[in-house]
MOPAC internal coordinates of N, CA, C and O (Angstrom, degrees):
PM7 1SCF
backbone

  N    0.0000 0     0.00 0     0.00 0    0    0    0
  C    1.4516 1     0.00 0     0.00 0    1    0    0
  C    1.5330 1   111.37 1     0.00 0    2    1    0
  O    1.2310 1   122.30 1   153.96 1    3    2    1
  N    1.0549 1   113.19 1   -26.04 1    3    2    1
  C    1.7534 1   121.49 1   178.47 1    5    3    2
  C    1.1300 1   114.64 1   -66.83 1    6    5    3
  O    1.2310 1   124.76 1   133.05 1    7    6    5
  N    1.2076 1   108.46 1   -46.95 1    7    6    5
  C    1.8388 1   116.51 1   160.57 1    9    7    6
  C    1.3574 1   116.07 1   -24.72 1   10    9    7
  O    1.2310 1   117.81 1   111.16 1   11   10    9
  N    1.3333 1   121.77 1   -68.84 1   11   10    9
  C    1.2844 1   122.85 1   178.84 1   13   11   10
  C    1.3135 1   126.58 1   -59.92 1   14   13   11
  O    1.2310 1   121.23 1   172.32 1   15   14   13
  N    1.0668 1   115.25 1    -7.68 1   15   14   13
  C    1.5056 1   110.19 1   162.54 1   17   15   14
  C    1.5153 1   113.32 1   -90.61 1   18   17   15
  O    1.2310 1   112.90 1  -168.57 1   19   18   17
  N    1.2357 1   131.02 1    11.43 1   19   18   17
  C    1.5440 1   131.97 1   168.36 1   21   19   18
  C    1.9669 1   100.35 1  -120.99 1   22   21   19
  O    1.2310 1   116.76 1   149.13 1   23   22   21
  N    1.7148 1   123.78 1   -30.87 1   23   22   21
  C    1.1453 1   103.01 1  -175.73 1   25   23   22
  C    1.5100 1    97.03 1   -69.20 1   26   25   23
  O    1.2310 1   115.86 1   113.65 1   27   26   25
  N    1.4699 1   125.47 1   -66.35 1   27   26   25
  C    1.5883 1   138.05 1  -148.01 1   29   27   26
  C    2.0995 1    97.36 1   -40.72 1   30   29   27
  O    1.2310 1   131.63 1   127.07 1   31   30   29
  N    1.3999 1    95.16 1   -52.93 1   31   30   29
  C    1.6989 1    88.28 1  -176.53 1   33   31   30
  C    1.6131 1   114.54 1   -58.40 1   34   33   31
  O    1.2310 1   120.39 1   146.32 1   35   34   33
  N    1.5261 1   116.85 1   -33.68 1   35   34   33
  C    1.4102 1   109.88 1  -172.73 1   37   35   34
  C    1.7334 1   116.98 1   -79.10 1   38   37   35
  O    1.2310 1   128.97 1   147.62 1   39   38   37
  N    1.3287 1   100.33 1   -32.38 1   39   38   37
  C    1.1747 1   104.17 1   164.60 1   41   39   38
  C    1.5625 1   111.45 1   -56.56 1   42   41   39
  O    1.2310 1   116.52 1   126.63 1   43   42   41
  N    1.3461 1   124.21 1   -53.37 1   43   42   41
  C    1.2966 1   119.53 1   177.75 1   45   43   42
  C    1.5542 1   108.39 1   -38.27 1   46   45   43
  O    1.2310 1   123.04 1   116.25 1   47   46   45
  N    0.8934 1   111.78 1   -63.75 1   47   46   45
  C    1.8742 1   127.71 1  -176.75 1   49   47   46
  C    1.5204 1   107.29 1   -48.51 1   50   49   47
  O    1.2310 1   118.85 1   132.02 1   51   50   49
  N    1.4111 1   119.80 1   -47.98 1   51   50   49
  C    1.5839 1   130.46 1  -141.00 1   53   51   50
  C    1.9842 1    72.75 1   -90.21 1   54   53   51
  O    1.2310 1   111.05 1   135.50 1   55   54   53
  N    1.2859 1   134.44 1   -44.50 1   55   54   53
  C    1.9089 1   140.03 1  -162.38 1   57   55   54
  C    1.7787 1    84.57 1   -79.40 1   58   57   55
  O    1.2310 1   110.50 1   134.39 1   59   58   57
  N    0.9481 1   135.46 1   -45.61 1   59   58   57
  C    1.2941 1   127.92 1   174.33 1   61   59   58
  C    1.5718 1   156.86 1   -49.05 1   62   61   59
  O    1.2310 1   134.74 1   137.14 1   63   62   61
  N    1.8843 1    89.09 1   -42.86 1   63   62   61
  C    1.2966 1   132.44 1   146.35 1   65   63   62
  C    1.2694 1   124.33 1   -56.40 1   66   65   63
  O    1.2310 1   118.93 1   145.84 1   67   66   65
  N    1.3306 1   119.64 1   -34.16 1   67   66   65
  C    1.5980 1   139.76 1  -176.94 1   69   67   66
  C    1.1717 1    87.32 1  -101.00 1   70   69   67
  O    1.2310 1   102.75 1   128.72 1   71   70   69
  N    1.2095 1   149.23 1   -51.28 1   71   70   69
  C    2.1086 1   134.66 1   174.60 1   73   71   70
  C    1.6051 1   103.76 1   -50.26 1   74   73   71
  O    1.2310 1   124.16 1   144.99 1   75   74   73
  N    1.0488 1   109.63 1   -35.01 1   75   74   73
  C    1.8074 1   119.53 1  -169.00 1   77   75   74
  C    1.2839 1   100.21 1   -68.88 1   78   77   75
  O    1.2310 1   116.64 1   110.82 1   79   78   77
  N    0.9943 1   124.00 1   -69.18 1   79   78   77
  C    1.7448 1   142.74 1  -160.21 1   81   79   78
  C    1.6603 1    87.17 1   -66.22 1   82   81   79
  O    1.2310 1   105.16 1   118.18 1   83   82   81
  N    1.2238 1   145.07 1   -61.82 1   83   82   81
  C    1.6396 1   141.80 1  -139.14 1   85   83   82
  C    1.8019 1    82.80 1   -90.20 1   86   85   83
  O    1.2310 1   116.86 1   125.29 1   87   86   85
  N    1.6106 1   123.58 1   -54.71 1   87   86   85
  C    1.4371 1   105.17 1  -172.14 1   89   87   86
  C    1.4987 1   116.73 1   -54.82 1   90   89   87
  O    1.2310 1   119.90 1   154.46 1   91   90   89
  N    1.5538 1   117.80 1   -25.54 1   91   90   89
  C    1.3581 1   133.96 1  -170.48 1   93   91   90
  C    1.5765 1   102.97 1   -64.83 1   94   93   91
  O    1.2310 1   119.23 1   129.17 1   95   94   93
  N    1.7004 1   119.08 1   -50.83 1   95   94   93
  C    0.9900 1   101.75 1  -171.17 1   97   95   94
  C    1.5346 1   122.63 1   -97.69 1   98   97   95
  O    1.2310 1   117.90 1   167.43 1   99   98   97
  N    1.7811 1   121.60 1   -12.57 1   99   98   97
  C    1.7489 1    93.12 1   142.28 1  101   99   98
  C    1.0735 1   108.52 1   -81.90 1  102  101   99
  O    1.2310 1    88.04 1  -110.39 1  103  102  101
  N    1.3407 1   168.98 1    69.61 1  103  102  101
  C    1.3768 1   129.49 1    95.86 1  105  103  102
  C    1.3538 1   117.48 1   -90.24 1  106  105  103
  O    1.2310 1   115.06 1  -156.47 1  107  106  105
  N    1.0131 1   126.98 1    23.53 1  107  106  105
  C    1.7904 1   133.70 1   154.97 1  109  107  106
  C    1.7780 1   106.49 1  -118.23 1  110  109  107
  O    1.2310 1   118.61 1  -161.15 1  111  110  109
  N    1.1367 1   120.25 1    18.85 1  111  110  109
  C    1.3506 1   135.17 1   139.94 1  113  111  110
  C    2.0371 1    98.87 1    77.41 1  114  113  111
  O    1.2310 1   130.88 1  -134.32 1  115  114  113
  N    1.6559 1    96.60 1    45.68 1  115  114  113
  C    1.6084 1    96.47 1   171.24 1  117  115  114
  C    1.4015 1   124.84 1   -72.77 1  118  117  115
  O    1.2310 1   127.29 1   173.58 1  119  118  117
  N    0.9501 1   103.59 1    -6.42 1  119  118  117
  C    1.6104 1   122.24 1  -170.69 1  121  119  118
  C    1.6707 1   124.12 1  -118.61 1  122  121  119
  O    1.2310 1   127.99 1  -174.72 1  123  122  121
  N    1.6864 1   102.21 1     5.28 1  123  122  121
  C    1.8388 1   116.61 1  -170.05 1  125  123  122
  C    1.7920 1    90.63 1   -74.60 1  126  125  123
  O    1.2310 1   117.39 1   123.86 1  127  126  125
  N    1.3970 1   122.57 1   -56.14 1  127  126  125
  C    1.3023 1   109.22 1  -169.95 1  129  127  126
  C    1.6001 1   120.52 1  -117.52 1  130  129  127
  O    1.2310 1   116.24 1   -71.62 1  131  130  129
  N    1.3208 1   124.75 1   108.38 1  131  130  129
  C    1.2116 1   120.24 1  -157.83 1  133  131  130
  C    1.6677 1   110.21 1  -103.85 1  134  133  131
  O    1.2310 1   121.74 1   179.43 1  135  134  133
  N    1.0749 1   114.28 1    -0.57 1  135  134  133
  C    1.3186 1   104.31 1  -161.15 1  137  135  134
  C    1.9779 1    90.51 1  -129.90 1  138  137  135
  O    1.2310 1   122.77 1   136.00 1  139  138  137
  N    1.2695 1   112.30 1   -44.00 1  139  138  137
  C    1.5819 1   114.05 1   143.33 1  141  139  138
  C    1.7982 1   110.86 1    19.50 1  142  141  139
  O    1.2310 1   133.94 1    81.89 1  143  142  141
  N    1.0695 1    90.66 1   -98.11 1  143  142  141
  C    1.4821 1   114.23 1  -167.16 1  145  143  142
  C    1.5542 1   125.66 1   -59.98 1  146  145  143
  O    1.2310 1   121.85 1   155.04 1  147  146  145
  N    1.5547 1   114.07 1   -24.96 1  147  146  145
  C    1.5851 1   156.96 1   165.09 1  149  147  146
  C    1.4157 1    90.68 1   -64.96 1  150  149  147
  O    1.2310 1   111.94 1   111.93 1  151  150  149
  N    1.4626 1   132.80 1   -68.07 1  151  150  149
  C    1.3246 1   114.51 1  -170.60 1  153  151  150
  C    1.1997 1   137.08 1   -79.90 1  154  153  151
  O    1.2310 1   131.92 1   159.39 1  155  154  153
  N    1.9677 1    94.58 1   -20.61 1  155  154  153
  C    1.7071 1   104.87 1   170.68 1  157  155  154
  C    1.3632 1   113.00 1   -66.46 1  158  157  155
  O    1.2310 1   113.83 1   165.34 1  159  158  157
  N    1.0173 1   129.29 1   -14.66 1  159  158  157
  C    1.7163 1   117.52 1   176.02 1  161  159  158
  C    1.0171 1   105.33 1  -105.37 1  162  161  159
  O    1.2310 1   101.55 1  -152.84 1  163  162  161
  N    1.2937 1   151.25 1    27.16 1  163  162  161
  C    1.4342 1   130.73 1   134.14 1  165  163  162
  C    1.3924 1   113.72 1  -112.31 1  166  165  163
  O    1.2310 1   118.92 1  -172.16 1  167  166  165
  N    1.7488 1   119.67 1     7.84 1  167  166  165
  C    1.6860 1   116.93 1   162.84 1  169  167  166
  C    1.5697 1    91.26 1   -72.10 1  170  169  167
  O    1.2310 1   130.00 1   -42.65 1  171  170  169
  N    1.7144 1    98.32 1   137.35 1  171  170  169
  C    1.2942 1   122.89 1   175.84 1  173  171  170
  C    1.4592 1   102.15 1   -92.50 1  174  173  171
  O    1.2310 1   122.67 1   -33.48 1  175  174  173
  N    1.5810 1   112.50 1   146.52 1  175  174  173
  C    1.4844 1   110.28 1  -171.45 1  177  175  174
  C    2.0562 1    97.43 1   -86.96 1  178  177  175
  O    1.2310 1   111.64 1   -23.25 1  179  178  177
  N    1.1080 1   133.35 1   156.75 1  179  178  177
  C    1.1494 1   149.61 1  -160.57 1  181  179  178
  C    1.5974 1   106.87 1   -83.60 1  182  181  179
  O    1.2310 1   129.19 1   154.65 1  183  182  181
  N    1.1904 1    99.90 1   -25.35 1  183  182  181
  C    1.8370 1   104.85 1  -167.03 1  185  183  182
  C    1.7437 1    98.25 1  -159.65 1  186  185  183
  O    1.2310 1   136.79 1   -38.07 1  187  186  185
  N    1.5373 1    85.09 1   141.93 1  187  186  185
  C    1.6303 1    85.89 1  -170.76 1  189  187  186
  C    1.6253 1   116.18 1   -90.00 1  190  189  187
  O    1.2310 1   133.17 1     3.52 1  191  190  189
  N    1.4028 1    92.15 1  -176.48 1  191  190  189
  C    2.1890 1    98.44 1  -142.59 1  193  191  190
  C    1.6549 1   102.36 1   -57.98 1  194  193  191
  O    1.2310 1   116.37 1   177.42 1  195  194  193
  N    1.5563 1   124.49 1    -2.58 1  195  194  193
  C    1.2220 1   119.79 1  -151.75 1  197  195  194
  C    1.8488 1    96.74 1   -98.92 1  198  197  195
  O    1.2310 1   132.34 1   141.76 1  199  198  197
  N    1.4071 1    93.78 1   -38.24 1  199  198  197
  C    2.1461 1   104.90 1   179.99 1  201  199  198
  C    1.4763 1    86.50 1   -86.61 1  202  201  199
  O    1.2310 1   111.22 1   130.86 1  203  202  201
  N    1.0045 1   134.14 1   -49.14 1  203  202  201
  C    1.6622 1   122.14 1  -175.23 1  205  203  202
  C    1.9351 1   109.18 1   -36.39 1  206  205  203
  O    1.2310 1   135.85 1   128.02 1  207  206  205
  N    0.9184 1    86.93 1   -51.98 1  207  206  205
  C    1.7896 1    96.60 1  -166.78 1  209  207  206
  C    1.4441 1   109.24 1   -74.37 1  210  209  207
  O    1.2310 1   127.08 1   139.23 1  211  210  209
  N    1.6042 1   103.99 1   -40.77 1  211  210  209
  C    1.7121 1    97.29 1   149.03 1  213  211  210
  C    1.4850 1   136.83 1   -39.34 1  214  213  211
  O    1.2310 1   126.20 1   126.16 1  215  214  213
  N    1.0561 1   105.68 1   -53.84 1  215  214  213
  C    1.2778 1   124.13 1  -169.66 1  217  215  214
  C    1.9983 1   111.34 1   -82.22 1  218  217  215
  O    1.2310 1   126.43 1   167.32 1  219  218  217
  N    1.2720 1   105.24 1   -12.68 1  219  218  217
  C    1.4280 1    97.75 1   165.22 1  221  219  218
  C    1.6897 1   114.26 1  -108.55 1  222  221  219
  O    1.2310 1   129.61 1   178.48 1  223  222  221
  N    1.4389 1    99.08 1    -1.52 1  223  222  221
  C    1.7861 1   110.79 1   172.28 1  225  223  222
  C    1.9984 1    85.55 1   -61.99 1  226  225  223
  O    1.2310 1   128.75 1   120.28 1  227  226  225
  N    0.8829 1   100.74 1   -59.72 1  227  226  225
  C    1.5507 1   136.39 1  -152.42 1  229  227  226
  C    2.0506 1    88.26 1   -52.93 1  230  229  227
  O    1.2310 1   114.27 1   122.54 1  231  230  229
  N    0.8984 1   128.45 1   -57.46 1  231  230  229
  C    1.1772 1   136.57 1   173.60 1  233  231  230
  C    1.5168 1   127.29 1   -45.43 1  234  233  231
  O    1.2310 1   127.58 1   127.20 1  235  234  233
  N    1.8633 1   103.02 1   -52.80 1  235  234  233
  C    0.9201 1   136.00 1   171.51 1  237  235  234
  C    1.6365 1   108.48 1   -42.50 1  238  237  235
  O    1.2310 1   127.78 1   115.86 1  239  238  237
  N    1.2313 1   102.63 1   -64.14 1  239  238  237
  C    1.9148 1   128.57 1  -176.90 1  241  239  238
  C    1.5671 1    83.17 1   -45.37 1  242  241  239
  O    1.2310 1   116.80 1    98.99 1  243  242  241
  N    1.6430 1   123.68 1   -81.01 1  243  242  241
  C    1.5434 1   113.85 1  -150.73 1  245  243  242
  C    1.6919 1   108.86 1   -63.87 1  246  245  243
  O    1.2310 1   120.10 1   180.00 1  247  246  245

């Protein structure tokens, strides 16, 4: 029974910590685009990494 007077408070703390951390991350917007990031890795790039890097040398110059 003594126990519970050290779990019930930490649990309070330990459910709190986890309210802290989840409000923290939507309001810095972890959760605005979910599917985003899912589609950028399977768009295939158009030209491979060797003309790619050309072509932003190339950018760079103008």
């Amino acid at each position: 029974m003594d126990i519970l007077y050290l779990l019930i408070p930490l649990s309070l703390v330990f459910v709190a910590v986890i309210a802290a951390f989840f409000l923290w991350a939507v309001k810095t917007g972890q959760f605005e685009d979910m599917e985003g990031p899912a589609h950028r890795i399977l768009m295939d790039d158009d030209l491979p990494e060797e003309e790619a890097k050309g072509e932003e040398r190339e950018k760079v110059r103008k």
